[in-house]
C-alpha positions in Angstrom: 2.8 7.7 3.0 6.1 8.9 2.1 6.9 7.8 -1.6 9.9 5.9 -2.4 11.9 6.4 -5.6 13.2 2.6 -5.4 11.3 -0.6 -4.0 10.1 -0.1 0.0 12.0 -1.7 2.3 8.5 -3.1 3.7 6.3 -5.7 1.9 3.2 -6.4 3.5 1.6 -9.3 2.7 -2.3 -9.7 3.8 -5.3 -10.5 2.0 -6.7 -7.4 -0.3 -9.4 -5.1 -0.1 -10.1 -5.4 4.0 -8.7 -3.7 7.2 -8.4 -7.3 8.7 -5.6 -7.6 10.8 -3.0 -6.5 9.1 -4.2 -2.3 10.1 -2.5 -2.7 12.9 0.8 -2.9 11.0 -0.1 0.3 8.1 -1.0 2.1 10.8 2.8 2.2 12.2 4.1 2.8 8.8 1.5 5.7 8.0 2.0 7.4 11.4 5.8 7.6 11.2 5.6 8.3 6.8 7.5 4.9 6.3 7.6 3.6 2.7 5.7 0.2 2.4 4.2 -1.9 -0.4 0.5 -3.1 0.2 1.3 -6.1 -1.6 -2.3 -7.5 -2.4 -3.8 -4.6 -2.6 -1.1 -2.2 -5.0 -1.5 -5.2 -7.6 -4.5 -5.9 -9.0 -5.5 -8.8 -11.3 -3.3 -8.5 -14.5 -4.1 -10.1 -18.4 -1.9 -13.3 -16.9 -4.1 -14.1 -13.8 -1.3 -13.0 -11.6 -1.8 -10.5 -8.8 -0.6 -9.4 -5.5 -2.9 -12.1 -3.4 -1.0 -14.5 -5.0 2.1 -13.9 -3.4 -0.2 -13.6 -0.2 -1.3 -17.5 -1.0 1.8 -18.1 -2.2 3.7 -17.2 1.6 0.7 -19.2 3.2 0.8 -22.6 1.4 0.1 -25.2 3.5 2.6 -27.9 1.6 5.6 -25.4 2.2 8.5 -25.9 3.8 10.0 -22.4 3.7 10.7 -20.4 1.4 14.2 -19.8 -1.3 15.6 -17.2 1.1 15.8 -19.6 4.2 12.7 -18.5 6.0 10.8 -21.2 8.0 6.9 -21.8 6.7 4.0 -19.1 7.3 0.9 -20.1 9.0 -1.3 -17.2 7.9 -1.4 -13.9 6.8 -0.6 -11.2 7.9 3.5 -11.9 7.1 5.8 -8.9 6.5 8.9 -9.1 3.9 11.8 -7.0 4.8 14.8 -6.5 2.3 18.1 -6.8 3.5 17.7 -8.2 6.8 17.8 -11.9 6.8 20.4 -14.1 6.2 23.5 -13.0 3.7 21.5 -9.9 3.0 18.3 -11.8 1.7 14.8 -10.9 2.7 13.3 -12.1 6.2 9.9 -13.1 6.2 7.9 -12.9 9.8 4.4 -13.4 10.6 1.8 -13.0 13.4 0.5 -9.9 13.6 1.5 -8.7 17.3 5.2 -10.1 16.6 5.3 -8.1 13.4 4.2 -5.4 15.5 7.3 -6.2 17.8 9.6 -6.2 15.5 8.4 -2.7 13.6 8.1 -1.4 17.6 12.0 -0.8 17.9 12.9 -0.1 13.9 10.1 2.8 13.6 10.8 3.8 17.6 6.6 3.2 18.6 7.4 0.8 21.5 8.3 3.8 24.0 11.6 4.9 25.6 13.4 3.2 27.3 13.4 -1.3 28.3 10.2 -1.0 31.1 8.0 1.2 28.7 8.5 -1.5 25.8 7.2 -4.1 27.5 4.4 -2.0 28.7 4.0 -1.2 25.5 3.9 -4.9 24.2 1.6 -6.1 26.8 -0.7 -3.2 26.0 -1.0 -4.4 22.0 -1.3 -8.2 23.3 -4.0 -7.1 25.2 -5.8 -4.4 22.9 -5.2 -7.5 20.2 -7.3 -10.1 22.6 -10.6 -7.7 22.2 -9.6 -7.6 18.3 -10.0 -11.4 18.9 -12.5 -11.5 20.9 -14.9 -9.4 18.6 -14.6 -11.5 15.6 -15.6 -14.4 17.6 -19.3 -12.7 18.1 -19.6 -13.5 14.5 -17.9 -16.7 14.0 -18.5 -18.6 17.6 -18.1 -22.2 16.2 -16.4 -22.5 13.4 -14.2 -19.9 11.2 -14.5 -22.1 8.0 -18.8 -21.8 8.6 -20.9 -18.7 6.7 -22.4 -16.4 10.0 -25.8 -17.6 8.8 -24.8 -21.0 10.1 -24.3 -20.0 13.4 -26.4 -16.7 13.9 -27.8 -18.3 17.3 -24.7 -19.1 18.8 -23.4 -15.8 17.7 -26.4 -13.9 19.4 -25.1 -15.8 22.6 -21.6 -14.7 22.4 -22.4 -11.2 21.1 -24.7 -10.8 24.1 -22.2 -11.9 26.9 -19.5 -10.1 24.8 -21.3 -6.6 24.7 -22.3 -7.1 28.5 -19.0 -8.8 29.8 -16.4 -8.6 27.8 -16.3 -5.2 26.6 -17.2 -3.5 29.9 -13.7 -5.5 31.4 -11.6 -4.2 28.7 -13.0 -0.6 28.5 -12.3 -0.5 31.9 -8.9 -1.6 32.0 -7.7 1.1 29.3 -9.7 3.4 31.3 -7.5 2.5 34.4 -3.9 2.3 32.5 -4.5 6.2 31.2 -5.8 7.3 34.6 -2.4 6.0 35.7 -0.6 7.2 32.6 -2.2 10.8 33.3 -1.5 10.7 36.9 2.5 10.8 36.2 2.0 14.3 34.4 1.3 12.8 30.9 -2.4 12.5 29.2 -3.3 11.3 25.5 -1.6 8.1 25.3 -1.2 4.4 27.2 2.4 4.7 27.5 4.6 7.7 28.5 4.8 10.7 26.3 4.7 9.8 23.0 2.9 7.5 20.6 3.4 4.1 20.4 2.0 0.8 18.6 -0.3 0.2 22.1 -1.9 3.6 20.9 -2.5 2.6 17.5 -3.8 -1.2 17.7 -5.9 0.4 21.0 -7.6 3.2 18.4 -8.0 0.9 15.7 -9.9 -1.8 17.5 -11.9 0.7 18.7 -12.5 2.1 15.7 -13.9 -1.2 14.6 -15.9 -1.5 17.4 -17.8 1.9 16.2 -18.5 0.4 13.1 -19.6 -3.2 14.4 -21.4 -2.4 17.2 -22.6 1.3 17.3 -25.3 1.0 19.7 -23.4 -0.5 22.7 -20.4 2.0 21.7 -22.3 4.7 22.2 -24.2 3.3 25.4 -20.5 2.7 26.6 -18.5 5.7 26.0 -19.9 7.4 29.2 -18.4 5.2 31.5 -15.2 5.5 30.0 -14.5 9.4 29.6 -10.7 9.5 29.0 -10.8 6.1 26.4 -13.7 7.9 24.3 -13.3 11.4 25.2 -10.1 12.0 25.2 -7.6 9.1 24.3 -9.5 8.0 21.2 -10.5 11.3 19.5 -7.2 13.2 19.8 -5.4 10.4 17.5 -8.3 11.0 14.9 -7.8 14.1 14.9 -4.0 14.0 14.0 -2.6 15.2 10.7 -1.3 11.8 9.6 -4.4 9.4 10.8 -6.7 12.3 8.4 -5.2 11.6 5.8 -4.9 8.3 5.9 -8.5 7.3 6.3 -9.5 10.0 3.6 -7.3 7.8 1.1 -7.7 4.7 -0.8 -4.9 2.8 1.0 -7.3 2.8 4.0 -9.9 -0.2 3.2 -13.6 0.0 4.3 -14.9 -2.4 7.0 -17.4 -5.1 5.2 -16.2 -8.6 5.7 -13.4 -8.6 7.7 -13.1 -9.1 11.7 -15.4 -5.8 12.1 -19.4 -6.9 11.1 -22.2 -4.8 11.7 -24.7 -7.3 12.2 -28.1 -5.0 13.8 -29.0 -8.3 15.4 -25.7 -8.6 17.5 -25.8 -5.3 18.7 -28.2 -3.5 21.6 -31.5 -3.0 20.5 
């Protein structure tokens, strides 16, 4: 991460000490060195009671009504504060991860090159972002606001079907959208020649998926060779992603949308 003598232009705002959605969006600032402030997690608990995640709870209260800068309510985190952008100059406050993602596409140029490849780009995200989706609901089947110990048989259900159904569909479209990618003379990436956010949500879902459900990753990865063999460690192995995951501004999986719950996975 490139460091900034004066405040980053980039707030995000996310809950602190998880992955969680908002990877998606410190991956595109760490891949193209872009200054940012990890809100919650750059400010810890002080001798006041006052630390990042309150701003996080603050830009998520459900009796606002927008905020002193003109920006409409926030549903959840993740939300991203950008200086100088909104109205008269003041800060614009967005939310929703894959919008976010949007947005950063075009200012950090990840969302290909030219107007066909960014939607291709887009729909890739949307679609790499449904399997994000779609994994945290093994754990959480019924209800988000219920512990996983309330709803461990329903989630052995939807973990089943998910490792036997849902993964196998997905796998095999990104298998199919780099065999066409590699067939017009480029390899290594979802889109054209060079990296884009598709790439980076694609690689970190994934990643989580390694973590949650190592088993059925590993019984997987054989039937889709270019997604695991090829697509998925050649980003590892760039300089940029090393370093990031060898620092502390890349959080552990625990409790986030990535379990590892031996019960849900093959046996």
């Amino acid at each position: 991460m490139v460091e900034a003598k004066h405040q980053p232009q980039y707030e995000l705002l996310y809950h602190p000490s998880i992955p969680g959605r908002a990877e998606f969006i410190r991956l595109m600032f760490e891949a193209t060195g872009t200054s940012y402030t990890d809100v919650a997690n750059e400010n810890p608990p002080d001798d006041s009671g006052l630390h990042g995640y309150a701003l996080v709870q603050d830009m998520s209260d459900p009796n606002s009504t927008g905020d002193d800068d003109g920006n409409p309510p926030v549903f959840a985190p993740p939300g991203l504060r950008i200086h100088g952008v909104g109205k008269g100059g003041r800060p614009l406050v967005i939310h929703q991860t894959p919008n976010i993602l949007l947005y950063l596409g075009g200012s950090l140029k990840l969302a290909g090159s030219d107007e066909p490849e960014k939607y291709y780009v887009n729909q890739l995200a949307l679609t790499a972002l449904d399997l994000n989706n779609e994994t945290h609901d093994t754990h959480h089947p019924v209800a988000v606001a219920k512990y996983y110990e309330e709803q461990k048989e329903e989630a052995l259900k939807k973990a089943t079907d998910f490792r036997e159904n849902r993964l196998p569909k997905f796998f095999s479209y990104f298998e199919r959208v780099l065999k066409h990618n590699q067939s017009a003379g480029k390899d290594k990436h979802l889109v054209g020649e060079s990296l884009t956010y598709a790439d980076l949500t694609l690689w970190q879902v994934i990643d989580g998926l390694k973590f949650a459900f190592p088993n059925e990753m590993r019984h997987r990865s054989s039937e889709s060779p270019l997604l695991f063999d090829t697509f998925y460690p050649s980003l590892k192995e760039e300089a940029w992603l090393k370093k990031y995951l060898d620092s502390k501004r890349r959080k552990p999986y625990s409790m986030g949308v990535f379990r590892h719950y031996p019960e849900l996975d093959r046996q």
